[in-house]
C-alpha positions, 0 to 999 in steps of 0.5 A, a space after each residue: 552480524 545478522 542478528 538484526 535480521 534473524 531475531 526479528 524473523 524468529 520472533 515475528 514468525 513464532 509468534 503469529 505462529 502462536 496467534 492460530 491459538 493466542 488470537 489478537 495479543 500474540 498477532 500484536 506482538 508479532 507486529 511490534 517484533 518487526 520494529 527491530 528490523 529498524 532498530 539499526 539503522 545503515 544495517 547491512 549484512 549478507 546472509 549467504 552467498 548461493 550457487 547462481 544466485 549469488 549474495 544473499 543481502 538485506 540492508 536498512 539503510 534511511 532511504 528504506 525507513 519510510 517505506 518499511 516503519 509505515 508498512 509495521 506500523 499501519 499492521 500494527 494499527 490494523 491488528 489492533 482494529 481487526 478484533 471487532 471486525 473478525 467477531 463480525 465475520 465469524 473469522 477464526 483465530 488464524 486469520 491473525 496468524 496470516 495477517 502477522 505474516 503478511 505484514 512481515 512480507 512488507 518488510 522483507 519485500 523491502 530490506 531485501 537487497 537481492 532481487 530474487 528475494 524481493 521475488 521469494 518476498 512478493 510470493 509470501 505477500 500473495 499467498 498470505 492474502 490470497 488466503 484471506 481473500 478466499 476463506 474471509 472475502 465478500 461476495 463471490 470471494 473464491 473467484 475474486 482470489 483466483 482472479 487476485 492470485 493469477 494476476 499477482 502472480 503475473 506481475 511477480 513472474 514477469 519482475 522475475 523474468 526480466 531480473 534473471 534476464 538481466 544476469 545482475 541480482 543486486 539490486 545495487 548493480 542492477 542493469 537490464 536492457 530492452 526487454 529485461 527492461 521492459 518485463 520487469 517494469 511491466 511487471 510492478 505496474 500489473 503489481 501496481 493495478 495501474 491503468 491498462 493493467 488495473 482490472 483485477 485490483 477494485 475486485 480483490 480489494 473491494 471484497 478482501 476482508 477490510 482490514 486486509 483491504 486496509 494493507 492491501 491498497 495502500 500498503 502492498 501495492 505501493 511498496 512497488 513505488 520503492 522498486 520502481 524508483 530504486 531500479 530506475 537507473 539501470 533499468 534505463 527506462 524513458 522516464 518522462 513517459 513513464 511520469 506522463 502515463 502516471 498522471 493518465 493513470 491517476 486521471 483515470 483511476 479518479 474518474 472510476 470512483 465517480 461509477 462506484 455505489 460501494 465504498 470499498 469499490 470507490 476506494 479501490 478505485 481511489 487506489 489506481 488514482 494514487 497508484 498514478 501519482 506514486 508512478 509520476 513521483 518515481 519517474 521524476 528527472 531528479 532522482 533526490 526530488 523524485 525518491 522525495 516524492 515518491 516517500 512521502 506520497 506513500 506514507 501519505 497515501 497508506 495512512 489515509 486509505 487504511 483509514 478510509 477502509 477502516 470507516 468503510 469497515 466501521 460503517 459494515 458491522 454498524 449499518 451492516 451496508 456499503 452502499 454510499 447512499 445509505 451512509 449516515 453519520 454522527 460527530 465522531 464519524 463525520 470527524 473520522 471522514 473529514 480527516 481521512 478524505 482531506 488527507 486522501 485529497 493533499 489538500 491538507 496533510 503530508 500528501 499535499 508535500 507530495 504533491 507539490 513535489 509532482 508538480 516541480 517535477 513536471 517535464 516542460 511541455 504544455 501537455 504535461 503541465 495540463 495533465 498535471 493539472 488535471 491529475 492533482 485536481 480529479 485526485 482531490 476532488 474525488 476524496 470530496 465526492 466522497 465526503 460529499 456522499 456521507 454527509 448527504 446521508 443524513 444524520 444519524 447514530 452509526 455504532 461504533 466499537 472504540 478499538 475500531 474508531 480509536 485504530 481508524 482515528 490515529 491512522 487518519 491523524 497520521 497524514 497531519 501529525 506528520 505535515 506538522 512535524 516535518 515543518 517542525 524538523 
């Protein structure tokens, strides 16, 4: 039965077709449309069976879940967040339209069993934001998007190449050698922006509309980590290296926020350090510890980030600024920055979970503990130089729309209502 496939794809497509015209509402149901991909769970069907591509397979299965609810549910939060942010810009009604099918990308990039699907999947993803860098972004936005879309295509096209080099399309029978092996690990780490291959990503996600930036940097690129953990054993690749260049990549990603006066650079920036982790998480030994890790630091990460670009974004049509040294803040802003950044440092909050698990996962050799060490220290401390940095401001009334302060707040919260609930279980 492919029923809880099709539906949900008709549904979710027709209505973000609705949303050129219907606007938000249409966008909004279009999201809640998506939560029936999960409404059956351990789901498994083969669509069709193709010449030289062979089964057509999507599954939900548990391990899938946290990866797939929190991408519908942060779109689902976005959309509603977006209205205020779009008067702002002047945007038209089918930047919903976009986003709704954007936000459907997630979903198929992860319940896709075959490989060159999941590749179909990723160009769905990078057209849809690629559009709304181009036609919404900031600044010189036409060359951001350009320089967005070549090297997201080459990490799509490498992943691509190095699947059909391999001659196994099933993500479950997946086997790749030399340098197979090596195109598709390059290719999600460029799809990652991690360090080495991280130059296009505080651009793009600095000047994309906020609220794509808000499903871009948690959201997108760290759907890779699921790929990355998923493919590991067939791929062969040496995961202790792998583990260590994660924490150097963390480091250096919480070092670069340190440069920035913008915030949505800094939080760019703050995207490479997370990307680090979520690496180091899908490269530990233990592959339930590892698959672990890598849940739960992605679900962590994409509630906090979306809300620190959700603050950026309030700050933007409030005090029409993005400079650090001009933020000002009341008591609700101040409380919407508290929750997001102690979230984003695992001091507190689920992301802490998530890292602790790095830190069991650590290989037994000085090197690596020390640079651990450093890794989970400069990932907290940045999100306190940020804090840090409102708060300097000064006190002041910043306007706010209540959608926008409402959406940011319960994506903020997530990272702590879920510590408790999963205490709790």
């Amino acid at each position: 039965m492919s029923e809880p496939f099709y539906l949900p794809t008709v549904l979710a497509t027709l209505l973000s077709l609705a949303a050129v015209k219907a606007g938000r509402w249409a966008a909004v149901a279009a999201v809640l449309s998506m939560f029936l991909f999960v409404a059956q769970v351990n789901y498994s069907a083969t669509l069709a069976s193709l010449p030289y591509l062979g089964e057509v397979r999507v599954s939900v299965t548990p391990d899938k879940l946290p990866f797939v609810l929190t991408s519908v549910v942060l779109g689902l939060i976005v959309t509603v967040y977006a209205e205020r942010y779009l008067q702002h810009l002047k945007a038209e009604r089918w930047y919903y339209a976009v986003q709704s099918l954007y936000v459907l990308s997630f979903v198929y990039i992860i319940i896709f069993e075959n490989l060159i699907f999941v590749f179909l999947a990723l160009e769905l993803s990078i057209i849809t934001s690629f559009l709304l860098i181009w036609y919404f972004g900031y600044g010189d936005r036409r060359r951001v998007g350009l320089l967005y879309f070549i090297w997201a295509q080459i990490g799509s096209i490498l992943f691509l190449i190095g699947v059909a080099m391999s001659g196994t399309y099933l993500a479950a029978v997946f086997k790749a050698a030399g340098t197979a092996s090596l195109m598709v690990l390059v290719g999600l780490l460029v799809k990652m922006g991690t360090a080495g291959v991280h130059f296009w990503l505080p651009y793009a996600h600095a000047e994309a509309p906020t609220p794509l930036s808000a499903l871009l940097s948690p959201v997108h690129v760290g759907l890779m980590a699921y790929w990355l953990w998923r493919l590991r054993d067939g791929a062969g690749w040496p995961l202790e290296t792998l583990y260590l260049y994660g924490l150097a990549t963390a480091v250096y990603g919480s070092l670069l926020v340190f440069r920035e006066s913008d915030i949505k650079r800094a939080l760019a920036d703050s995207t490479i350090a997370n990307m680090g982790l979520l690496v180091a998480a899908a490269a530990i030994q233990k592959p339930e510890l590892s698959y672990l890790a890598t849940a739960v630091l992605f679900v962590g990460h994409a509630f906090a980030k979306a809300a620190g670009f959700m603050l950026a974004g309030i700050y933007i049509v409030g005090l029409h600024t993005r400079d650090l040294d001009q933020l000002r803040w009341d008591t609700g802003i101040f409380a919407l920055g508290v929750l997001s950044f102690v979230a984003l440092s695992g001091v507190f909050g689920i992301n802490l979970l998530g890292k602790a698990m790095v830190a069991v996962g650590v290989p037994q050799a000085l090197a690596a503990v020390i640079l651990l060490i450093a890794a989970l220290f400069s990932t907290a401390l940045y999100s306190f130089y940020l804090l840090h940095k409102i708060y300097k401001g000064g006190q002041a009334e910043v306007p706010t729309d209540g959608g926008m302060y409402l959406s940011a707040l319960a994506a903020a919260a997530a990272p702590f209502i879920l510590l408790v609930a999963v205490f709790a279980i």
